[in-house]
N, C-alpha and C positions, 0 to 999 in steps of 0.2 A: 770489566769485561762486558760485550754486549750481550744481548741475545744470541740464541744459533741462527744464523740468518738462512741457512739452507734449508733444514727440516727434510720434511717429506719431499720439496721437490727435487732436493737432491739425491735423497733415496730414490726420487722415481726415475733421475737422469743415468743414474747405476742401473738400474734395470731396462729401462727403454735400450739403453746403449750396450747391453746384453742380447738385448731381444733381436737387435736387427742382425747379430752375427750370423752367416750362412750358415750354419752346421744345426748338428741335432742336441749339442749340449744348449743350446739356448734354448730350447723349447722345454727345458726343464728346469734353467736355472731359476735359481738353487737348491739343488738336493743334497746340498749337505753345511756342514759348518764355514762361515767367511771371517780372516782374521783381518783384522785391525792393526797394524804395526805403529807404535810409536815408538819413533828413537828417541825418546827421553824418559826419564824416572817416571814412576806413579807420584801422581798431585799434581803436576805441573800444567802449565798452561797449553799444554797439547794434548795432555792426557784427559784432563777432564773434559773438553769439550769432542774430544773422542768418544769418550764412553757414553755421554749423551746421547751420540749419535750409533753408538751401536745399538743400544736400548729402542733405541725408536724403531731401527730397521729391524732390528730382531720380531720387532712385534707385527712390522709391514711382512716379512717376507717369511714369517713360522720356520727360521732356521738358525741353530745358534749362531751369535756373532762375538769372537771374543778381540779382546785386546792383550797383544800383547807388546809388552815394551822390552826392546835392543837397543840398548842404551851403551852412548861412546863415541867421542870423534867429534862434538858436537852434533850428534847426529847421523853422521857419515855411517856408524855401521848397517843400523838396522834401516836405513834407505837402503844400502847396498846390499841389501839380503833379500829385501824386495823386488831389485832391479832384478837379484837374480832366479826370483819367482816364476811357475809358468804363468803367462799372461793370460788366465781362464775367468778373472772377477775373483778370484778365493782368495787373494791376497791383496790388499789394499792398502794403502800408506798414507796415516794422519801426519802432515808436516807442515813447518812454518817458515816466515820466512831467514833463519838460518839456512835451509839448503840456497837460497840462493844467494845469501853471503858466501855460504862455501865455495860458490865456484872461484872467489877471486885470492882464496888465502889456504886452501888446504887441497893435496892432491886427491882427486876419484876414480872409484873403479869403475864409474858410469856417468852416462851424460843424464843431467837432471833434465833436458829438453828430449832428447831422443828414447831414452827408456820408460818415458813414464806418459799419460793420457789424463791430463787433469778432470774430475769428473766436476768436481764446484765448489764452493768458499766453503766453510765452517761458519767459522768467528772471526770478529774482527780483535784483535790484543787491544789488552787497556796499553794506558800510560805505562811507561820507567820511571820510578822515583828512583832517585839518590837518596840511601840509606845510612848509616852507621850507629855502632855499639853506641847506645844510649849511655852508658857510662864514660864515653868519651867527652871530653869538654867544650868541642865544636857547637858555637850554637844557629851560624851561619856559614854557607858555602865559601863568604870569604875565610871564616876561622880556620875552614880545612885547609883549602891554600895558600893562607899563610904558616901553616903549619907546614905543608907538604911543600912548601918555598925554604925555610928554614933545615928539615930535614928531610932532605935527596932518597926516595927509594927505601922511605924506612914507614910506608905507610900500603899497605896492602889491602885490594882491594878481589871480591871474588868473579871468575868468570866459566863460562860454561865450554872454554876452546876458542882459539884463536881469532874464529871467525863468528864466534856470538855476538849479540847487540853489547850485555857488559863489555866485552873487551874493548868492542867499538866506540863505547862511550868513555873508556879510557884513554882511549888515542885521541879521542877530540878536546877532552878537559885537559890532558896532558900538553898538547898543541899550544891551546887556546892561553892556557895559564901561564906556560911554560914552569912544571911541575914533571915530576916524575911519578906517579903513583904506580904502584906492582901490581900485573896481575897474577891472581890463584886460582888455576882450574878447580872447578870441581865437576859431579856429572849431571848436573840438572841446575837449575837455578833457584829454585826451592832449598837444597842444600844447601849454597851458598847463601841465601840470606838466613838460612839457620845458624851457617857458622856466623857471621856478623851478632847475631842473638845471641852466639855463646860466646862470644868473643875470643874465636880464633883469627879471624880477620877485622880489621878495621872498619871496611862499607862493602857497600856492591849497588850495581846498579839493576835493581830491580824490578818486576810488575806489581802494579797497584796492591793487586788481588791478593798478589803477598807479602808485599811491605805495611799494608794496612793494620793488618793482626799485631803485628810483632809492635808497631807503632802504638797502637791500642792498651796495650797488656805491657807498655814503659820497656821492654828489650831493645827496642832502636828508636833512631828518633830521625824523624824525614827533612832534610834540607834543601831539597828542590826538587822537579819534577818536570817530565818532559811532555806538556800537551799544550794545547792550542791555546787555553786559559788557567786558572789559578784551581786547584782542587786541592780541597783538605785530609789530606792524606791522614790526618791527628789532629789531637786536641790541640797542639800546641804548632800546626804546619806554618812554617816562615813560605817566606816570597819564594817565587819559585821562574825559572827561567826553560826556556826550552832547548836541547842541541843532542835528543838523540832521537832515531825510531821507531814509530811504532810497532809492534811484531803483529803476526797475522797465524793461521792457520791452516791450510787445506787440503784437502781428499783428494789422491791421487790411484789411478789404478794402475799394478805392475804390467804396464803392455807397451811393450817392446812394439817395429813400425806395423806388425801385419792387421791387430786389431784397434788400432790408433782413430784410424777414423770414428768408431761405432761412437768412444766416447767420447770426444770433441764436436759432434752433432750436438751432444745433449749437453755441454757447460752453460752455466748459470752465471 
């Protein structure tokens, strides 16, 4: 994962893009607590670079900032709990780019373009490696496909909802190989590459950030990886190839069309 690339001037495009609202709540904002919503588990790769960034503004603007997580849908609830926010700055929404896969594979109670005022990046997502239970006898991507060639649909892989990057990078190896591998929701992708560690599923296609540990500490063992060049995911990382994307993360505020302008002046 990289750095937070937005910092303070993102904090300050939330605020300028407060400040120019006509009214008199701006000339105060904020007098009181501002939430953070991510729709996904604590740990994950939206939450933590969340919470960094509450931490900072909390300390910019002397008023609590909390985080909290609505988790479900890949996502889908706790955006749509935002959408259905008042648009005042007090409700904000850390997201990645699964909301904008959502739009093509799961129905919404909101438009992710009209209900929302992106305020500016986060973070950029590491790589997805390809993961699996270390106890499995795969010791290269072909081993699993010829496994997963041999037996049809009896090798299960974990995903965060239909329209997560895992599932997406199922459909591409399953395509590409002509394989079947299963997908298994689960509610975050940290989960899922837990269960691969306990070997309730086979792999999943994971972020660096958290396939590395489990890699580390011999529970999985990494068989490719999707980036630009070769990274050692482990002590022992084979060749690695590329065919999924990258994920992303950013800050959005619950503002339906009336105060849309203020914060689209100040994106980053």
């Amino acid at each position: 994962m990289t750095s937070l690339r937005a910092g303070l001037p993102l904090i300050g495009a939330l605020l300028v893009g407060v400040a120019l609202a006509p009214n008199a709540q701006a000339q105060t904002y904020p007098d009181r607590a501002i939430a953070i919503v991510v729709p996904y588990p604590p740990g994950g790769l939206t939450d933590i670079p969340a919470r960094l960034l509450a931490a900072m503004l909390q300390d910019k603007v002397g008023q609590s900032v909390i985080v909290e997580n609505k988790t479900g849908g890949n996502g889908t609830i706790g955006v749509a709990a935002v959408s259905r926010a008042a648009p005042d700055g007090y409700t904000l929404l850390a997201n990645s780019l699964s909301d904008a896969q959502n739009l093509h594979f799961v129905p919404l109670s909101y438009s992710a373009v009209d209900d929302f005022a992106q305020i500016g990046w986060i973070v950029d997502g590491p790589p997805v490696a390809l993961i699996i239970d270390a106890k499995l006898p795969y010791q290269t991507l072909a081993d699993l496909i010829a496994d997963a060639k041999a037996r049809p649909e009896k090798i299960s892989f974990g995903t965060t909802g239909p329209a997560s990057t895992a599932a997406m990078a199922i459909g591409q190896i399953n395509k590409a190989a002509g394989i079947n591998i299963v997908g298994v929701p689960y509610r975050g992708s940290n989960d899922a590459a837990q269960a691969v560690a306990g070997g309730a599923i086979q792999g999943v296609f994971t972020y660096y950030s958290q396939s590395k540990p489990l890699v580390d500490d011999g529970k999985a063992r990494a068989l490719a990886v999707a980036a630009p060049s070769r990274i050692a995911v482990g002590r022992k990382c084979r060749r690695s190839r590329n065919w999924a994307t990258r994920s992303t993360s950013e800050a959005s505020s619950a503002s339906p069309r009336p105060p849309r302008h203020r914060s689209r002046s100040s994106n980053i």
